[in-house]
C-alpha positions as CSV (number, residue, x, y, z in Angstrom):
1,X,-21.8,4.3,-29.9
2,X,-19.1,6.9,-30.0
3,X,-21.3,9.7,-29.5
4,X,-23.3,8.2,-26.6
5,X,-19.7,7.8,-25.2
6,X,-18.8,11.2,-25.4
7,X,-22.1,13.2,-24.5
8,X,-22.0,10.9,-20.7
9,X,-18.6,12.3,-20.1
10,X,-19.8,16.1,-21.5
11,X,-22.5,15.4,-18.7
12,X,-19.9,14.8,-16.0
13,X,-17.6,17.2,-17.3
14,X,-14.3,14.9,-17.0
15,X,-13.1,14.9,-20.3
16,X,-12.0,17.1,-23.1
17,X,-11.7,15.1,-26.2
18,X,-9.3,17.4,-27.9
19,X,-7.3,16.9,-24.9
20,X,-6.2,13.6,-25.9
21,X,-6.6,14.2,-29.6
22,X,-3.8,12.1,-31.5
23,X,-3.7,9.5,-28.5
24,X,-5.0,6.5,-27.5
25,X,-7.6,6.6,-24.3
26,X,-9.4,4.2,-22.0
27,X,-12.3,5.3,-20.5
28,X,-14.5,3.4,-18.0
29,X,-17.5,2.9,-19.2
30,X,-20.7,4.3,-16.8
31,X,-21.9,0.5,-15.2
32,X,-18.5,-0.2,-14.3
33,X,-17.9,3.1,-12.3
34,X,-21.2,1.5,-10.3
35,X,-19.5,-1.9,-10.1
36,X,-18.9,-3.0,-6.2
37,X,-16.2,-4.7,-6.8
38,X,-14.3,-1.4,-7.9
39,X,-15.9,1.1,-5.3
40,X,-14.7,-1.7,-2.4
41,X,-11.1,-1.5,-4.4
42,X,-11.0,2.5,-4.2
43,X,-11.9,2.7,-0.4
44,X,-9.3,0.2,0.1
45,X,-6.9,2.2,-1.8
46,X,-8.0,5.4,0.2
47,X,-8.1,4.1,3.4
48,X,-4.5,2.5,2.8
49,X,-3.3,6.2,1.8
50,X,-5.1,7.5,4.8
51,X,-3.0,5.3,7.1
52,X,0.1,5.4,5.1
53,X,0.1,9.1,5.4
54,X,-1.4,9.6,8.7
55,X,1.3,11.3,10.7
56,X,1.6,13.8,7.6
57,X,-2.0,14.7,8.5
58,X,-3.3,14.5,4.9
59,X,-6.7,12.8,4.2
60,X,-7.5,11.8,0.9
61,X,-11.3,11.6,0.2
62,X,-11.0,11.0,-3.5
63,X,-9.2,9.1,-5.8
64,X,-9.8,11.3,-9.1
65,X,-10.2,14.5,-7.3
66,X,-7.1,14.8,-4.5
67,X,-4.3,13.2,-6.3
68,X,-4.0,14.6,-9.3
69,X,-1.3,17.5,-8.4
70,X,1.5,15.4,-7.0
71,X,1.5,16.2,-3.2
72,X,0.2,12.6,-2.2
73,X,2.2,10.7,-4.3
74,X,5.4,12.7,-3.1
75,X,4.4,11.5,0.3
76,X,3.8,7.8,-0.5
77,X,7.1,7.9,-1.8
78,X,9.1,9.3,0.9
79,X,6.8,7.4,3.7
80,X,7.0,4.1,2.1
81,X,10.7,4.3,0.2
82,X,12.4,7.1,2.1
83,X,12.8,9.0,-0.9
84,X,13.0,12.5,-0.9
85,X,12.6,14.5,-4.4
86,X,13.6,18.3,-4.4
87,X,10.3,19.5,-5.8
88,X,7.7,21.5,-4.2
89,X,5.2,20.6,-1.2
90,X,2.8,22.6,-2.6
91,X,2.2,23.4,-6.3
92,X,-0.7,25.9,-6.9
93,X,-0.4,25.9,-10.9
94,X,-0.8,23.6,-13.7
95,X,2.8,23.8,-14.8
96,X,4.4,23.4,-11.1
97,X,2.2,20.3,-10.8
98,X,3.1,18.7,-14.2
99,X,6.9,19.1,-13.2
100,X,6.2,18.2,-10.2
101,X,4.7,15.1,-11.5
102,X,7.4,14.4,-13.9
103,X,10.3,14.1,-10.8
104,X,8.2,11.7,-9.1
105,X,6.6,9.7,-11.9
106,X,10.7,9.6,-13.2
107,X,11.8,7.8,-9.5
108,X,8.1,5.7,-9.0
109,X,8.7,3.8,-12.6
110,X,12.5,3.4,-11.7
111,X,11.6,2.2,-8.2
112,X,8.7,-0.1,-9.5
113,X,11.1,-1.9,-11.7
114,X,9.3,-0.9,-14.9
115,X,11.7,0.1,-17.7
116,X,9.8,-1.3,-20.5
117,X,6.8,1.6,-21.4
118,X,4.4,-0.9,-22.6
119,X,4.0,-2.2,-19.1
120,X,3.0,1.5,-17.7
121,X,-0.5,2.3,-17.3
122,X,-0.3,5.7,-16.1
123,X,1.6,9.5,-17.4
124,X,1.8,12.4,-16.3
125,X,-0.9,13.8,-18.5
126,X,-3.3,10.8,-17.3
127,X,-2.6,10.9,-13.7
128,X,-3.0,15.6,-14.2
129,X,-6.3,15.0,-16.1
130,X,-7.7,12.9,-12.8
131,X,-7.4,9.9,-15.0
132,X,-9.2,7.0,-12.5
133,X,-7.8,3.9,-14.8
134,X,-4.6,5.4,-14.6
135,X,-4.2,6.6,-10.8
136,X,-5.8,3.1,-9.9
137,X,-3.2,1.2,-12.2
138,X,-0.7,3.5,-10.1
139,X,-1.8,2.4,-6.4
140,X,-2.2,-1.0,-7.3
141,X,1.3,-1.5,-8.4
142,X,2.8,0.7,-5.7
143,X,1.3,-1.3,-3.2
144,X,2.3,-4.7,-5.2
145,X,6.0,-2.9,-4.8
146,X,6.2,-1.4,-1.1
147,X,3.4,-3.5,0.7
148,X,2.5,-6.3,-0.6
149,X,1.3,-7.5,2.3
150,X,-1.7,-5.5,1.9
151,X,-4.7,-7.4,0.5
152,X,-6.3,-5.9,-2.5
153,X,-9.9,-6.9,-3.4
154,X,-9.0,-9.3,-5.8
155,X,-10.4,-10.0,-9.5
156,X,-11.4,-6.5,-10.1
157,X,-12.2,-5.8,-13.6
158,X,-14.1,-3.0,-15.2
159,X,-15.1,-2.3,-19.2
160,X,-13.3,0.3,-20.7
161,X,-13.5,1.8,-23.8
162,X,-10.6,2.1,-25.7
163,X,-10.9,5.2,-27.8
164,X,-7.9,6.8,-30.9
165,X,-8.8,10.5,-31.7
166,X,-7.4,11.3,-34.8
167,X,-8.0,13.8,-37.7
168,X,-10.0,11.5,-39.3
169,X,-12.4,10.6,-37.0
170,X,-13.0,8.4,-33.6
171,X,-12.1,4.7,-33.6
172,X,-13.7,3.3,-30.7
173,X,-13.6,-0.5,-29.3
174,X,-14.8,-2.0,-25.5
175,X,-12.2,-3.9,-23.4
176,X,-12.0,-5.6,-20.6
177,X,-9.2,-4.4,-18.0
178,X,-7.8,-5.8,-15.3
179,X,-7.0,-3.7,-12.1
180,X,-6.6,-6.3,-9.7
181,X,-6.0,-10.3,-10.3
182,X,-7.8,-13.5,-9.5
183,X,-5.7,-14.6,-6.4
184,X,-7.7,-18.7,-6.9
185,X,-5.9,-18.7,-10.3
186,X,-2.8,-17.5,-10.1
187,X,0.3,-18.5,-12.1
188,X,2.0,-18.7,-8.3
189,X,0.3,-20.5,-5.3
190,X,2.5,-20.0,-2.9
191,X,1.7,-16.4,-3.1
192,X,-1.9,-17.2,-2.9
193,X,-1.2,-19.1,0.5
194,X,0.8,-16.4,1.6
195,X,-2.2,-14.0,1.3
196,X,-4.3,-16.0,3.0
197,X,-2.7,-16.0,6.1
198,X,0.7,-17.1,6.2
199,X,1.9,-17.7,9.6
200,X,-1.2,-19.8,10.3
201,X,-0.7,-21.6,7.2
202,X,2.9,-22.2,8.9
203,X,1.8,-23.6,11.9
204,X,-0.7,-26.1,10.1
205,X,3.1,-27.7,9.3
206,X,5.5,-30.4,10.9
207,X,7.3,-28.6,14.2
208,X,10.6,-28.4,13.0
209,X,9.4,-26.1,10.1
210,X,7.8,-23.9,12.4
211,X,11.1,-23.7,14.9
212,X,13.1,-23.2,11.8
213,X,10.9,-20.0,10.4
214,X,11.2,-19.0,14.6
215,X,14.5,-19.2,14.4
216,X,15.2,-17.1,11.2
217,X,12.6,-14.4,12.9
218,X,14.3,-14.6,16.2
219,X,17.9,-14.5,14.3
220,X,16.4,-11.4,12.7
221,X,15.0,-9.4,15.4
222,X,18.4,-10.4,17.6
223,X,20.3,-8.8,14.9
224,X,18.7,-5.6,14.9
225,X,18.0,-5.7,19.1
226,X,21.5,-6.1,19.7
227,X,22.9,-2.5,19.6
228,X,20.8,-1.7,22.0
229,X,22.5,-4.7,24.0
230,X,19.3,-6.9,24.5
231,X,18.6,-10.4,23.5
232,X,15.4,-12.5,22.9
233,X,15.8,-16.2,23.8
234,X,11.5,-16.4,24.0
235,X,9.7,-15.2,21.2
236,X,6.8,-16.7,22.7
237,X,6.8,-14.9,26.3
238,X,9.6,-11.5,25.9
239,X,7.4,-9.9,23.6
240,X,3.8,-10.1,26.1
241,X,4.8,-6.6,28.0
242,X,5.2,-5.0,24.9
243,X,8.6,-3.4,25.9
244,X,10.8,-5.2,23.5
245,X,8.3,-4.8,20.8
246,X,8.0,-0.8,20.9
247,X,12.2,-0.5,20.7
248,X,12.6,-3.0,17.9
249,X,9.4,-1.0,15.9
250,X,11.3,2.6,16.8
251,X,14.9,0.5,16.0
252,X,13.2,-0.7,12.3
253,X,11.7,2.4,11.2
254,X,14.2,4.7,12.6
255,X,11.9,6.4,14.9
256,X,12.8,7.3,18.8
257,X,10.0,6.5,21.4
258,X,9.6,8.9,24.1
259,X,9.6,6.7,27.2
260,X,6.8,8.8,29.1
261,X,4.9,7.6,26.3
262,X,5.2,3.7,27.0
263,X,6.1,1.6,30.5
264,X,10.1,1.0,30.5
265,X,9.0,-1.6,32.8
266,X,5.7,-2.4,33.1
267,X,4.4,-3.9,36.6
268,X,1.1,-5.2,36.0
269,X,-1.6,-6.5,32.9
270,X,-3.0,-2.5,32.2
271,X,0.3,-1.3,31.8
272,X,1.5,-4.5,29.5
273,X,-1.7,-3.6,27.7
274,X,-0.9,-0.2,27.0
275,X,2.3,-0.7,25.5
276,X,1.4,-4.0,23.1
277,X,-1.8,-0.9,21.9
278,X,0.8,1.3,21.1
279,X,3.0,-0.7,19.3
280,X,0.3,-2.0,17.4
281,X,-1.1,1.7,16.5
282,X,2.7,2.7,15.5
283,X,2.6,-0.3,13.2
284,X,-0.7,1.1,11.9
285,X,0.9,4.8,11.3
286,X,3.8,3.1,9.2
287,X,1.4,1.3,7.2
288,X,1.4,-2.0,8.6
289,X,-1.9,-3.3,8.8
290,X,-2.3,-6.3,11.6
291,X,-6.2,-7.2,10.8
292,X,-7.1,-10.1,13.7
293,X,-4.7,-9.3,15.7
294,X,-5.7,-8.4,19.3
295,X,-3.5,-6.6,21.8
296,X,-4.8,-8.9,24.5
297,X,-3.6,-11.9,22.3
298,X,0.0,-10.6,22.6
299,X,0.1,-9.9,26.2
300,X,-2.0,-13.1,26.6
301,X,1.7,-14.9,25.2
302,X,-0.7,-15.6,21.7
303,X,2.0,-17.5,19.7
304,X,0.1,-16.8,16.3
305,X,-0.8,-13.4,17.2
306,X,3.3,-12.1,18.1
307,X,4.2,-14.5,15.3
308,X,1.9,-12.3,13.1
309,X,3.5,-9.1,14.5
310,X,7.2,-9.7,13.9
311,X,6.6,-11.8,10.2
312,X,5.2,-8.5,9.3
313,X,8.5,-6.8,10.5
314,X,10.9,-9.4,8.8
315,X,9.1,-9.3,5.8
316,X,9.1,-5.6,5.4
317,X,12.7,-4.9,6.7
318,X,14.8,-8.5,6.0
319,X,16.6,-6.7,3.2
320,X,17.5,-3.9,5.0
């Protein structure tokens, strides 16, 4: 079994045995690379780096081929955690890239809460060799960490094989590993309402447990409105122009809005239209996906659809 292992990857070319020699390895084994389930998880990955990093103008293509040196994680990090590590932008040689590696793999463990090592599926070496297992263990947990309001494909598993090189010889063994979890069987199911759709579960409840969630959003927004000296007593018809919306979006993620890019005051449906677009394509550039939810819903006063909008804003900036 080994050596049928080992002569597929000579054929692709991915993987020097002795590079790992004294380690222990998982590789994915050939049918699972085919595995839908795992392509539909690495598009999804890729597209949510795509958008995460869109104002950066970078465009990843491949998971194993275009992370490997550090510049896109660097990137992530600053974009989704405003952190910004003295290393490089651009590291042409293997060494620059490993250190380069080793600043922000130091501050992504740190900032992903995970101190113990035996919960770390990734190095440096991994993630420098174009490890997939280990650059798809990466994203998944920094998007568990900075968005989790992203939906991941969920129950993705693949067969690896888990392989020691040692002077002795190969010891080989197939696993099963998880990438992604079963969101029907959760330990927490709560969290699996929540990814559902949460503010239309919310509305499914009594009233007053709607108007209190309202209220907490409203509190929220007020608090972060009122330097600028405005105040929002109707959630349910201030936000239609879009005006509001587009300074609380540039307020939250610390951005200024050129006003001959949006209506200051917006006379008529095209013009209410343009600015709702705009703030939802701003929310897009920051990484804040709104799936279902329709500009026209908004300026149509859509009580699920602006509920949608600013849920996504207090949950992403309540703690700021």
């Amino acid at each position: 079994m080994e050596a049928d292992i080992f002569e597929y990857h000579k054929e692709e070319d991915t993987v020097n045995v002795e590079s790992f020699q004294g380690e222990k390895r998982k590789l994915i084994q050939p049918t699972s690379l085919k595995d839908p389930k795992l392509e539909k998880l690495k598009q999804v990955l890729i597209d949510w780096i795509n958008r995460t990093l869109n104002p950066e103008h970078i465009v990843v293509q491949s998971l194993e081929e275009d992370l490997y040196d550090g510049l896109v994680f660097h990137h992530l990090l600053s974009r989704l955690a405003s952190v910004h590590l003295p290393v490089e932008e651009i590291s042409l040689t293997s060494a620059a890239q490993i250190h380069k590696l080793e600043v922000i793999l130091a501050e992504l463990d740190q900032r992903l809460g995970l101190q113990d090592s035996s919960q770390i599926k990734w190095n440096i070496k991994l993630i420098h060799n174009k490890d997939l297992l280990a650059t798809i263990h990466l994203l998944v947990a920094m998007v568990k960490c900075f968005q989790p309001e992203l939906d991941l494909p969920p129950n993705v598993k693949v067969e690896v094989v888990a392989v020691e090189v040692s002077s002795s010889g190969i010891k080989s063994n197939v696993q099963t590993e998880v990438l992604t979890e079963d969101t029907n069987t959760g330990s927490d199911p709560l969290s699996n309402i929540e990814r559902e759709d949460h503010i239309e579960q919310l509305l499914k409840l009594e009233a007053h447990k709607v108007n209190t969630v309202k209220k907490a959003i409203l509190h929220f927004v007020n608090q972060n409105m009122s330097t600028m000296g405005l105040q929002v007593a109707d959630m349910d018809k201030q936000f239609a122009d879009g005006v509001i919306l587009l300074l609380l979006i540039g307020q939250l993620e610390g951005f200024f809005i050129p006003l001959c890019d949006f209506n200051l005051t917006p006379v008529n449906h095209s013009e209410m239209l343009h600015n709702v677009t705009l703030a939802l394509d701003l929310l897009n550039d920051t990484g804040l996906q709104m799936p279902g939810v329709n500009p026209q819903d908004i300026v149509s006063e859509d009580v699920t659809a602006t509920l949608k909008v600013l849920y996504a804003l207090f949950k992403k900036h309540k703690r700021i």
